[in-house]
MINU-851720 format. One record per atom (N, C-alpha, C, CB): residue in one letter; x, y, z. Coordinates in steps of 0.1 Angstrom, whole numbers, padded with zeros to 4 digits, always signed. Atoms other than C-alpha are relative to their C-alpha. Glycine has a CB too. Example, Ala and Ser with C-alpha at 12.3 -4.5 7.8 and 13.67 -1.06 7.14 Angstrom:
BEGIN
A+0009-0012+0000A+0123-0045+0078A+0009+0012+0000A-0010+0000+0012S-0009-0011+0000S+0137-0011+0071S-0008+0011+0008S+0004+0005-0014
//
This chain:
BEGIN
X-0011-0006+0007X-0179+0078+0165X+0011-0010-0003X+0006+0012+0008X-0012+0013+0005X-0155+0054+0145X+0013+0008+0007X+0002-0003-0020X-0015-0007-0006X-0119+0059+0165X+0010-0007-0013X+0007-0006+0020X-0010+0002+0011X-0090+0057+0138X+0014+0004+0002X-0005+0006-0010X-0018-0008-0004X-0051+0051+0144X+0002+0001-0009X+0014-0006+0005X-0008-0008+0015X-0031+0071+0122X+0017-0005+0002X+0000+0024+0002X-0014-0004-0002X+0007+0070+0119X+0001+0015+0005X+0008-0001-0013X-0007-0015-0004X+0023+0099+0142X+0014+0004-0008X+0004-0001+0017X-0010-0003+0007X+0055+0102+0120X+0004-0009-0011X+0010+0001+0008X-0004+0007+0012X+0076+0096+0090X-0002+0000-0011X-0002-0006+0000X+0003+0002+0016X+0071+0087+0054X-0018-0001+0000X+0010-0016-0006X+0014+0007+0000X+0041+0064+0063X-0010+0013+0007X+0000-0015+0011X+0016-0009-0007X+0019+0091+0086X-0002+0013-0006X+0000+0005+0018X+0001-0007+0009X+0027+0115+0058X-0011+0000-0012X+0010-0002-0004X+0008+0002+0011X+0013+0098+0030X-0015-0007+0004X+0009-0010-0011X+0011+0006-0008X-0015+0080+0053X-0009+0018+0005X+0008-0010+0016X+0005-0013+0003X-0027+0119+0062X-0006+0004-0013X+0010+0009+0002X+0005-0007+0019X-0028+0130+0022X-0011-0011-0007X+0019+0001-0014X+0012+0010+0007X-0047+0100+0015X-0013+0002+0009X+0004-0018+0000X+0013-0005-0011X-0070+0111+0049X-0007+0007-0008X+0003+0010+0014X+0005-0014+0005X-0074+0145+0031X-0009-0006-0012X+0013+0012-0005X+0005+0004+0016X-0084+0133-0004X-0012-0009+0003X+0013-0009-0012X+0016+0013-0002X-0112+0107+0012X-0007+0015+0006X+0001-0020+0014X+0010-0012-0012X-0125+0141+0030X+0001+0003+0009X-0011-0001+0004X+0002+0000-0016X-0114+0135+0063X+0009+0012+0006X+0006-0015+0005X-0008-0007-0004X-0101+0165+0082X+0012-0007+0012X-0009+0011+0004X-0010+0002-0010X-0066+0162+0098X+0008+0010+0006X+0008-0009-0005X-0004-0012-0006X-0045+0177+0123X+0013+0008-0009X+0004-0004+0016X-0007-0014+0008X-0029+0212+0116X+0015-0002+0005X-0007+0017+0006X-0016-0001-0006X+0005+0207+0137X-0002-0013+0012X+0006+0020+0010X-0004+0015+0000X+0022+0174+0142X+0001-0004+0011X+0013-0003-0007X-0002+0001-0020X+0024+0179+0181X-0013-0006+0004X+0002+0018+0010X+0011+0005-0004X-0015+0170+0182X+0002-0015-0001X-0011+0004-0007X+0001+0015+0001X-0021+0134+0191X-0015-0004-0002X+0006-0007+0015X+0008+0006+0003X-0056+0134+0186X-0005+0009-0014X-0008-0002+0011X+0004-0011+0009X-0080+0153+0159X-0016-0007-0004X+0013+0003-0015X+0014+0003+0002X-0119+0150+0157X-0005+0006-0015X-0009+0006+0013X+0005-0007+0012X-0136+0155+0125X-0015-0002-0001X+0007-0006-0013X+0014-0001-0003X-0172+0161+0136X-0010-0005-0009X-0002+0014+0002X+0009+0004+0012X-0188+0162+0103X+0000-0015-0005X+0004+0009-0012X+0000+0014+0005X-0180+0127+0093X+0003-0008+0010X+0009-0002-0010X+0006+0005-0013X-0188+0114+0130X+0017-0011+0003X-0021-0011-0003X-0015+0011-0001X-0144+0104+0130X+0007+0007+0012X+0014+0000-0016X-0012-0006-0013X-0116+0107+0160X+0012-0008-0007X-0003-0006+0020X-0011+0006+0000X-0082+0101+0148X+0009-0001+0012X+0005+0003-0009X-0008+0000-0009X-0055+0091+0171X+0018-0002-0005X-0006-0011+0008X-0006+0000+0009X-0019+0094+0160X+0014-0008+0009X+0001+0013-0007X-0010+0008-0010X+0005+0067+0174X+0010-0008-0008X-0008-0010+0010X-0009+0007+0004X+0034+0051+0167X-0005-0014-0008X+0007-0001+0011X+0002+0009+0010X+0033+0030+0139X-0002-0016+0004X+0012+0002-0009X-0006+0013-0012X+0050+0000+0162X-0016-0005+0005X+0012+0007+0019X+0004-0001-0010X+0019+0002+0184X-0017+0000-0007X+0008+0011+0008X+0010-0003+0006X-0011+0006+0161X-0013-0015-0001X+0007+0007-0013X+0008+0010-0005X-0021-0028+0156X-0005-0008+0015X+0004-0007-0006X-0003+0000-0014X-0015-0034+0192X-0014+0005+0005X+0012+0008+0005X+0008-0007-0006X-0041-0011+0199X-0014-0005-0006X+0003+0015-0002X+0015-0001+0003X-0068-0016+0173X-0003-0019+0001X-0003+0009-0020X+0010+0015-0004X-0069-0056+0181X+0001-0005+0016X+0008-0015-0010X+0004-0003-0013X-0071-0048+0218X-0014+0004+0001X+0008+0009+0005X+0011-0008-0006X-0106-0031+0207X-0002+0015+0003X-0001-0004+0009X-0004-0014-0006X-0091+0001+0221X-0006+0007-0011X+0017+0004+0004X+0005-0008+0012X-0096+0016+0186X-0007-0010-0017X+0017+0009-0003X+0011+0003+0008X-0120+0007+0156X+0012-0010-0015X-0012+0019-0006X-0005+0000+0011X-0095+0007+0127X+0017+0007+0001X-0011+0007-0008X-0013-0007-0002X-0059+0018+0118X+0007-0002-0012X+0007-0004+0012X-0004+0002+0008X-0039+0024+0094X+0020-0002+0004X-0006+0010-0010X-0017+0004+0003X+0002+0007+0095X+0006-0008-0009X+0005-0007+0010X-0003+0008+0008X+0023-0015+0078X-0004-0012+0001X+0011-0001-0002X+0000+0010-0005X+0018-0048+0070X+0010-0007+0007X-0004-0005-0007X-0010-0003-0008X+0052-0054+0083X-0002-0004+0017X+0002+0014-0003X-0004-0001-0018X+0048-0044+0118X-0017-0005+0002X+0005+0022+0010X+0016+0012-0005X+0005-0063+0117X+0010-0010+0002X-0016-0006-0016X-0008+0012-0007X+0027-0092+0117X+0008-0003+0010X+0006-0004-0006X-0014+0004-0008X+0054-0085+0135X-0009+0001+0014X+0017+0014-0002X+0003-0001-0012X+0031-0072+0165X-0007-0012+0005X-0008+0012+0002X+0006+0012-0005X+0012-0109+0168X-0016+0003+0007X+0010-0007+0010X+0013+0000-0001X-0020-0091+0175X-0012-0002-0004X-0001+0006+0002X+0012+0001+0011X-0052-0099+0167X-0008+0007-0007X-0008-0004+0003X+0005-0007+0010X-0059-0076+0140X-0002-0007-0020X+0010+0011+0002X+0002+0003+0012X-0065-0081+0102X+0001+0008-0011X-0008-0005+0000X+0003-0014+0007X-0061-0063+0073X-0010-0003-0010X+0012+0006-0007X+0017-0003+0004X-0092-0051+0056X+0006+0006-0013X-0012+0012+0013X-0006-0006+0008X-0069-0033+0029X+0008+0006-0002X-0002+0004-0003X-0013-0006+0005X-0040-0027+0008X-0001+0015-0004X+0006-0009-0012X+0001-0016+0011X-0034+0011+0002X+0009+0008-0009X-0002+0011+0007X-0005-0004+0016X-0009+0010-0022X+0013+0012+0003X-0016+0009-0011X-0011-0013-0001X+0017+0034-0003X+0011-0009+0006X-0005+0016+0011X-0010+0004-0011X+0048+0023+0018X+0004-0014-0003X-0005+0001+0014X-0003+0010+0005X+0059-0005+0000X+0016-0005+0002X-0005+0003-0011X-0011+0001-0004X+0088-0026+0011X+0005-0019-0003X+0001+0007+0015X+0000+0017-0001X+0101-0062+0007X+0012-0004+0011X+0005-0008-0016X-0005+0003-0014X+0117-0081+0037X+0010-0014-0006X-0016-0004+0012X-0010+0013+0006X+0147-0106+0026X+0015-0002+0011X+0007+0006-0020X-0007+0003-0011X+0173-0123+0045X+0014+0002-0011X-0005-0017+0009X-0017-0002+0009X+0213-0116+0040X+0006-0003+0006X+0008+0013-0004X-0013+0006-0008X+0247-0127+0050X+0007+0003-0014X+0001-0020+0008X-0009+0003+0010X+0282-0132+0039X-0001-0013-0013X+0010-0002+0008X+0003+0013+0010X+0280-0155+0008X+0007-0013+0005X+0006+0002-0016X-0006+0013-0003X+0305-0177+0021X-0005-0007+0018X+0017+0004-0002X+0009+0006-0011X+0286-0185+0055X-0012-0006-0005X-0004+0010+0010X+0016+0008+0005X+0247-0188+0043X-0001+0008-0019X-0017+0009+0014X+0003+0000+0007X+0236-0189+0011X-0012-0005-0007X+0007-0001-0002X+0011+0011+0002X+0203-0207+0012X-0010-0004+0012X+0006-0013-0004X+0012+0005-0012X+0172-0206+0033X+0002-0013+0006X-0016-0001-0006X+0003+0011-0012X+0172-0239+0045X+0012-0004+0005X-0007-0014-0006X-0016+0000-0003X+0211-0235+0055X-0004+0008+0016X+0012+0010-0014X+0002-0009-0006X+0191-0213+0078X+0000-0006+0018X-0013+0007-0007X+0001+0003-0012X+0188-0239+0109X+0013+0003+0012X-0002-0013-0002X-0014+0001-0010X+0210-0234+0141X+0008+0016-0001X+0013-0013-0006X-0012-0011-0001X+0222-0201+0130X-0006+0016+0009X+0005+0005-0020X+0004-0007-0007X+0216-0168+0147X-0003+0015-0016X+0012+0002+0015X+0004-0005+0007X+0197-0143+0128X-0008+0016+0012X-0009-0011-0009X+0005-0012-0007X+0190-0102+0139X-0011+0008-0009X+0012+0010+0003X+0013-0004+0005X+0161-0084+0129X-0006+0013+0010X-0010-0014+0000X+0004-0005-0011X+0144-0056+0139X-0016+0002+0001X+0008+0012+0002X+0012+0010+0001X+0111-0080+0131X-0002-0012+0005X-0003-0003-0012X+0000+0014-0007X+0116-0106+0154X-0015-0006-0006X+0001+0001+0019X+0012+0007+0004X+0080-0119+0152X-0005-0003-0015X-0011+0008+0006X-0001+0006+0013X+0078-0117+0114X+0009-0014-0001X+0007+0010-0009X-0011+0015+0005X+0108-0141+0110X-0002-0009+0011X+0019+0003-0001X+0005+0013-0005X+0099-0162+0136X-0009-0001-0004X-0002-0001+0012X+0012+0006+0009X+0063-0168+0117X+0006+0000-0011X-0013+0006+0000X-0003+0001+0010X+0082-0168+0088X+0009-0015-0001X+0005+0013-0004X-0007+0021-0005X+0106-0199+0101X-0010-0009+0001X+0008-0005+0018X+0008+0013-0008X+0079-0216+0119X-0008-0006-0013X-0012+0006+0014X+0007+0005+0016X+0062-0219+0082X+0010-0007-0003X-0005+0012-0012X-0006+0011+0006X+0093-0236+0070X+0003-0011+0009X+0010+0004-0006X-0005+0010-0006X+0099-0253+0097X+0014-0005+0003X-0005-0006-0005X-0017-0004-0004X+0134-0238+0107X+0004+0004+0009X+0006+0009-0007X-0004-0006-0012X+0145-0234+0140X+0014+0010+0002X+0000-0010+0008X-0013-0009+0002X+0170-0206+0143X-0003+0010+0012X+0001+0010-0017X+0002-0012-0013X+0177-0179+0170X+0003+0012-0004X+0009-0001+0013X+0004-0014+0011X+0164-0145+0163X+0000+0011+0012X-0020-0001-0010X-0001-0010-0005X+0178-0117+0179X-0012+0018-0006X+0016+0000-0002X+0001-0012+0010X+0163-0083+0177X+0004+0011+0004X-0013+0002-0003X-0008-0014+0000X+0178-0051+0170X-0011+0012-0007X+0015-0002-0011X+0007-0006+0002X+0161-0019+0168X+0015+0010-0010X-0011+0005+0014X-0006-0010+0012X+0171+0002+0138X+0008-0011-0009X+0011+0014+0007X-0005+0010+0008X+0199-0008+0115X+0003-0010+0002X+0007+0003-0004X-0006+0015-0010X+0210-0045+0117X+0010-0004-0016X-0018-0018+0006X-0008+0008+0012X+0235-0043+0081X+0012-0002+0013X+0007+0011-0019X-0010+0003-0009X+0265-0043+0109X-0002-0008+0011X+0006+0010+0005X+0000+0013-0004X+0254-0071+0131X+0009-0015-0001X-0011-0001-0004X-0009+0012+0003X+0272-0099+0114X+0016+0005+0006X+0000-0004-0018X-0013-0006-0005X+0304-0076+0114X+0007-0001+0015X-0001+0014-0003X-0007-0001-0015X+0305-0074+0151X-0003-0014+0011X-0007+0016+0008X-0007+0010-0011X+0300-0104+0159X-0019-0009+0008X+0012+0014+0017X+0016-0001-0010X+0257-0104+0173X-0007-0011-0011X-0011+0020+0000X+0007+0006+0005X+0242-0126+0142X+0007-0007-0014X-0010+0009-0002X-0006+0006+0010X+0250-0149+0112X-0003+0010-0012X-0005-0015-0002X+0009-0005+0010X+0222-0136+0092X-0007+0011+0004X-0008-0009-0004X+0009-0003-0006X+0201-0109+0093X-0011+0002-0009X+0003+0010+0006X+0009+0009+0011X+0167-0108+0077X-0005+0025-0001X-0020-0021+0011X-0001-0012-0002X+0161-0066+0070X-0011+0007-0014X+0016+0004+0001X+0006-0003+0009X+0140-0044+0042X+0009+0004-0010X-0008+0008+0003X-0013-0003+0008X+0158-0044+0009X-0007+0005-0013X+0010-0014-0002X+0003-0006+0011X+0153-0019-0017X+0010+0001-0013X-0004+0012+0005X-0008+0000+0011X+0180-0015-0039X+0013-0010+0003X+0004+0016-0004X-0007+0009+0000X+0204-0036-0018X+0014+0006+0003X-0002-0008-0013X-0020-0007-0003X+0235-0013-0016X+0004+0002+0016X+0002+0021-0009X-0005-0005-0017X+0234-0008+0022X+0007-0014+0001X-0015+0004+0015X-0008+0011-0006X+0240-0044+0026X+0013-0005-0008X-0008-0012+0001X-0013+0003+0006X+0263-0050-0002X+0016+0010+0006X-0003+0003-0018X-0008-0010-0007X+0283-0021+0016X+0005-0005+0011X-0006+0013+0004X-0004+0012-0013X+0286-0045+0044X+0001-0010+0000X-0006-0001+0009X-0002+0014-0003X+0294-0075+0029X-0008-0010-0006X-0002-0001+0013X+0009+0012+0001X+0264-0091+0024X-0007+0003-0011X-0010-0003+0012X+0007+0005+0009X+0242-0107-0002X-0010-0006+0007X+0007-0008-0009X+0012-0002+0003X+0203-0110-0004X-0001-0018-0004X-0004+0013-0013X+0003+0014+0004X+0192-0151-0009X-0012+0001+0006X+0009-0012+0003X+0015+0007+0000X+0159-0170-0010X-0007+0012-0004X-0007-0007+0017X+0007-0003+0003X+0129-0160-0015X-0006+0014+0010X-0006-0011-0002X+0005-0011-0009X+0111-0124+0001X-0004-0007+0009X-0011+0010-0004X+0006+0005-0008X+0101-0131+0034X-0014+0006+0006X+0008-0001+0008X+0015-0009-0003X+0074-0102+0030X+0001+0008-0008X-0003+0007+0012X-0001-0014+0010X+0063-0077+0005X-0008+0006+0003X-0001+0000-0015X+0012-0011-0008X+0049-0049+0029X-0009+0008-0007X+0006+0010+0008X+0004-0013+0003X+0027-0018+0023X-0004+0003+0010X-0010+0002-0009X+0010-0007-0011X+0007+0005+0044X-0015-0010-0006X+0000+0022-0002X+0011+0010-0003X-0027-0015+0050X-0009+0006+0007X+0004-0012+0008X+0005-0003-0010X-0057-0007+0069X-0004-0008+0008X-0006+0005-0001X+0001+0012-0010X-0065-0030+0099X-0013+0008+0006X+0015-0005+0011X+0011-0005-0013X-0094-0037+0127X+0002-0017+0002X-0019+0009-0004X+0001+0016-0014X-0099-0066+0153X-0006-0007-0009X-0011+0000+0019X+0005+0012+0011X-0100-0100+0136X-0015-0001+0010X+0012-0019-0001X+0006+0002-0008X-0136-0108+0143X-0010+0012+0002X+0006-0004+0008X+0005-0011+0001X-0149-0074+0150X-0012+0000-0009X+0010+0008-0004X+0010-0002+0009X-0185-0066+0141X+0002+0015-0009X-0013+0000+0010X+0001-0012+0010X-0189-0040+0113X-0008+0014+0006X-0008-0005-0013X-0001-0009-0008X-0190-0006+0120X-0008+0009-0013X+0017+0003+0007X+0006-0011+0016X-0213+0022+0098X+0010+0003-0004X-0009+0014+0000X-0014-0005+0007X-0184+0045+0094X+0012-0006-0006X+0006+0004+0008X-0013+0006+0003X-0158+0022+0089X-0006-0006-0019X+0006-0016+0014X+0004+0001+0012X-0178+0009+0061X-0002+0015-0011X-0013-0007+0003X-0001-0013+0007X-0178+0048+0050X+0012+0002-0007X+0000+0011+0008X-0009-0006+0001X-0145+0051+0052X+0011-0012-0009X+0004+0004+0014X-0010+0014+0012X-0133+0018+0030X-0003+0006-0016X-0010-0023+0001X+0000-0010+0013X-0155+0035+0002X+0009+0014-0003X-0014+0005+0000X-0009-0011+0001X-0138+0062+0005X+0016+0000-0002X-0003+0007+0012X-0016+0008+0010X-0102+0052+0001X-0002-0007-0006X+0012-0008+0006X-0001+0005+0013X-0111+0027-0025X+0001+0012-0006X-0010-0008-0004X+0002-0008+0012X-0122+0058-0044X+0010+0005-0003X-0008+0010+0001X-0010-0005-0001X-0093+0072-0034X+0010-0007-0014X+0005+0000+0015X-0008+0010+0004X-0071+0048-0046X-0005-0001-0018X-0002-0014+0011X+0002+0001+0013X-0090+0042-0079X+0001+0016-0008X-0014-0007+0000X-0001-0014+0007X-0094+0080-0087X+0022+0001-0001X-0011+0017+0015X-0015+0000+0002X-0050+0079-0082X+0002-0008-0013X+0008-0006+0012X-0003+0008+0012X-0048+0051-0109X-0006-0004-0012X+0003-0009+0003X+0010+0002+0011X-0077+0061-0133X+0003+0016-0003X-0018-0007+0004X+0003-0013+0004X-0080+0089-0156X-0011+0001-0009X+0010+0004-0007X+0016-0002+0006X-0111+0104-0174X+0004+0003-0017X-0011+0017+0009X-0009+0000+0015X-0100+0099-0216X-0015+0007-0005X+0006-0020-0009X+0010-0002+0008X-0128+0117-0236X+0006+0006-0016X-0010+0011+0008X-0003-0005+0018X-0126+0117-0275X-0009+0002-0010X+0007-0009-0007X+0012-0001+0010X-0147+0126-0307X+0006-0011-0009X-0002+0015-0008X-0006+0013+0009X-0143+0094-0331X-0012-0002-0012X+0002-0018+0011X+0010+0000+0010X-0165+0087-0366X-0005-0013+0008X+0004-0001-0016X+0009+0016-0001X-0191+0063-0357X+0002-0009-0006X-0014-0001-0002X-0006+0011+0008X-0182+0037-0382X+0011-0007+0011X+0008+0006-0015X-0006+0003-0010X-0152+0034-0357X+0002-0002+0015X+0003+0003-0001X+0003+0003-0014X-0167+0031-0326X+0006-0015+0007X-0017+0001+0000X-0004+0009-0007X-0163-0002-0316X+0010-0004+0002X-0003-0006-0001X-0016+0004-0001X-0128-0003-0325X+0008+0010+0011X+0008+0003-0017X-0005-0014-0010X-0119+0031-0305X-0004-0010+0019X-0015+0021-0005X+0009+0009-0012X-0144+0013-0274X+0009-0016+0003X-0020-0005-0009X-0008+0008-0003X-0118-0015-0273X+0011+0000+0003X+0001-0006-0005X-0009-0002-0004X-0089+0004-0267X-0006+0009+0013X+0010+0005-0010X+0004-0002-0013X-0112+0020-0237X-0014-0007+0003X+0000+0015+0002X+0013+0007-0003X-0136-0001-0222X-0007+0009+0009X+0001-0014+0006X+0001-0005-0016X-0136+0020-0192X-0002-0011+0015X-0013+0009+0001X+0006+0007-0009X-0150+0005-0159X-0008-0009-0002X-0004+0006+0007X+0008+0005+0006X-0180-0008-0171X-0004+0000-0012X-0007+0002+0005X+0000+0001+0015X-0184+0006-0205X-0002+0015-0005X-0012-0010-0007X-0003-0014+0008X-0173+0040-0225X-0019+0003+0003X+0009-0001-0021X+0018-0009+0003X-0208+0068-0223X+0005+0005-0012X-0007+0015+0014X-0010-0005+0012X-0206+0078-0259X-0015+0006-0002X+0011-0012-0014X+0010-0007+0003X-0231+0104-0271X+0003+0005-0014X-0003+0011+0010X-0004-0005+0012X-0236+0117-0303X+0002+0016-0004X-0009-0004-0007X-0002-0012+0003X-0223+0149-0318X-0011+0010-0010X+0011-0002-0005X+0007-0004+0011X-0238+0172-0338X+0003+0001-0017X-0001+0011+0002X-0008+0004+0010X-0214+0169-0363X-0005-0017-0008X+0015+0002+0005X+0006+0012+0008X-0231+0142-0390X+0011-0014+0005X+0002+0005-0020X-0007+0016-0003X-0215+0104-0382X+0012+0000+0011X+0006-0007-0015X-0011-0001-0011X-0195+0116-0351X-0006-0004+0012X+0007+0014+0003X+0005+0000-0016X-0196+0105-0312X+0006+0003+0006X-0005-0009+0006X-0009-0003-0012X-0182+0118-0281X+0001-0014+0007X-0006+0013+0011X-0002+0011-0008X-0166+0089-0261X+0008+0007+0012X+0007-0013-0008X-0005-0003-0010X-0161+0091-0223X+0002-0011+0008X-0006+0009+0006X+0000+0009-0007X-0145+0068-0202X+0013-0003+0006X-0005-0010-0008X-0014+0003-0005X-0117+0060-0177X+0011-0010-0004X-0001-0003+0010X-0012+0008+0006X-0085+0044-0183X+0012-0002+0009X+0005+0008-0012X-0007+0000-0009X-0058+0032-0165X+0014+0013-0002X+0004-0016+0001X-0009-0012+0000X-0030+0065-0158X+0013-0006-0004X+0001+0008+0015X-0012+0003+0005X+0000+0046-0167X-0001-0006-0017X+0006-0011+0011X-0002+0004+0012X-0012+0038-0199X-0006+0007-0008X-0002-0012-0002X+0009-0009+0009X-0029+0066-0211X+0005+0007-0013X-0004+0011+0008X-0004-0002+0007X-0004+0078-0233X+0003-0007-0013X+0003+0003+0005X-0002+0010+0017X-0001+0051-0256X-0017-0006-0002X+0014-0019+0001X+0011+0001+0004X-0038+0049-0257X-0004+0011-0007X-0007-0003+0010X+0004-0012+0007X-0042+0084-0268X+0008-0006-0014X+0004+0018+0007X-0004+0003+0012X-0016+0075-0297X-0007-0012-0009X+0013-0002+0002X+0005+0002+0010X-0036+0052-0308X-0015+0000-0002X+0005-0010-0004X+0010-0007+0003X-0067+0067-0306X-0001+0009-0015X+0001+0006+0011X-0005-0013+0011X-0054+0096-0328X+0003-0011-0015X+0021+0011+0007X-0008+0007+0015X-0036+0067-0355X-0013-0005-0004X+0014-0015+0001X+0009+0002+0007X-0070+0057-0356X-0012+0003-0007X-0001-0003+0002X+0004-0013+0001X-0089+0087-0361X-0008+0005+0006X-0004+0002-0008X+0003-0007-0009X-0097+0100-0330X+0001+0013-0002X+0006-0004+0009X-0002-0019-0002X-0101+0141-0323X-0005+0002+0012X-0008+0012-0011X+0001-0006-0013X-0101+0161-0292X+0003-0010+0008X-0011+0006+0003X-0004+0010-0011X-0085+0137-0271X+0003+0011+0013X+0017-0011-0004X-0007-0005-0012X-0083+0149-0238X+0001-0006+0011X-0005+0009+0003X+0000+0005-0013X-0073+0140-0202X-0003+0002+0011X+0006-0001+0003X+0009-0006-0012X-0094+0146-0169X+0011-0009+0012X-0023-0006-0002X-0006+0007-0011X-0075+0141-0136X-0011-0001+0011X+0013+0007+0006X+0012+0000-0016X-0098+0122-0108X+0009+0003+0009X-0009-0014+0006X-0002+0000-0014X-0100+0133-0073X-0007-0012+0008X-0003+0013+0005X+0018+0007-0005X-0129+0110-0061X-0010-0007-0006X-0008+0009+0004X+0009+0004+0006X-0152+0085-0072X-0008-0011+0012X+0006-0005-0013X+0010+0011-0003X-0176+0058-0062X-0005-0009-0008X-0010+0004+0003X+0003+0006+0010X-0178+0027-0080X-0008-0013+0005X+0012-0004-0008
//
């Protein structure tokens, strides 16, 4: 039976669940469970703190897991990730007052809070910046204010918490997280786990593909067949209607709309849009 950490809370063990569900996998009913077996597809999840996940699955203890990349790094365990899944996305950048630091390599000697120590220490030790790296659990924009850090290095999305405190965003990301799935560097392959990678790919691809099917004059085929190639290549059958074909074929979801428009300008009919749940490619 493949064992599989989950996230126990939050954003992440939210959207890590709904992507469980949609690959098939049953999960638990109330959030108080810490484990949940899903017989039929020979799985045991386990649901643990996010912190603690790689920890676990490159100990061995458990097969696979899904956390951020983020906290794979930050924990220094020997895990790996096996795949990006596209959810929980975050970037990691260092701040201060402008008039103290303004420039990564300004960064030696000074004191820096975090509540990623081990990131930013492998993120120095790559430049080759010795600095002292407090860490603080939870927020760290008021750190400088009181006095605990020069700099602190934190996840910055729009930026207003820190400008609220002062600080300004320099150099380059020191990370551009997601949720990931991990297993022990090294680690022999596992059946299930190999189940369960097909299976969120599909996932993942069925989220950012849609199913485009249109009727187009044959004469225009190949031109229509270039604004969708699909995956491998449009299935186009013929109609009954004299010099027509049905064309079927996926497309990427963010751009479907200006594909149908020019489908239609070119003399497409029946455009329609199929939403995937699931595939296999």
């Amino acid at each position: 039976m493949l064992r599989v950490a989950v996230p126990n809370k939050g954003a992440l063990a939210e959207k890590a669940a709904q992507m469980l569900r949609e690959a098939g996998y049953r999960q638990r009913t109330d959030p108080k469970d810490l484990v949940c077996q899903d017989v039929g597809n020979d799985i045991e999840f386990f649901y643990l703190r996010p912190k603690d996940i790689a920890t676990y699955v490159g100990s061995g203890d458990l097969d696979v897991g899904i956390t951020g990349r983020d906290l794979l790094i930050d924990s220094g365990a020997p895990a790996e990730e096996v795949m990006d899944l596209d959810f929980g996305r975050a970037t990691f950048r260092f701040a201060a007052r402008p008039e103290d630091v303004d420039d990564v390599r300004e960064l030696g000697g000074h004191r820096i809070a975090t509540a990623y120590p081990g990131l930013v220490e492998r993120h120095l030790a790559d430049l080759g910046i010795e600095a002292e790296v407090t860490r603080l659990d939870g927020a760290v924009e008021n750190a400088i204010r009181l006095g605990v850090a020069d700099v602190v290095a934190d996840v910055v999305e729009t930026g207003t918490t820190l400008r609220q405190a002062g600080l300004v965003v320099f150099g380059e990301p020191l990370l551009r997280s997601a949720a990931v799935l991990v297993r022990r560097a090294g680690a022999p392959a596992h059946p299930q786990s190999d189940q369960l990678l097909r299976r969120l790919h599909g996932v993942l691809v069925a989220r950012r593909y849609v199913m485009l099917t249109y009727d187009v004059p044959a004469a225009l085929l190949d031109r229509a067949s270039a604004l969708t190639p699909g995956i491998e290549s449009p299935t186009v059958s013929p109609l009954h209607r004299e010099g027509w074909v049905a064309v079927q074929a996926m497309v990427p979801r963010e751009d479907v709309h200006r594909i149908m428009d020019e489908l239609y300008d070119l003399g497409a009919r029946a455009i329609l849009v199929t939403t995937l749940h699931a595939c296999r490619l």
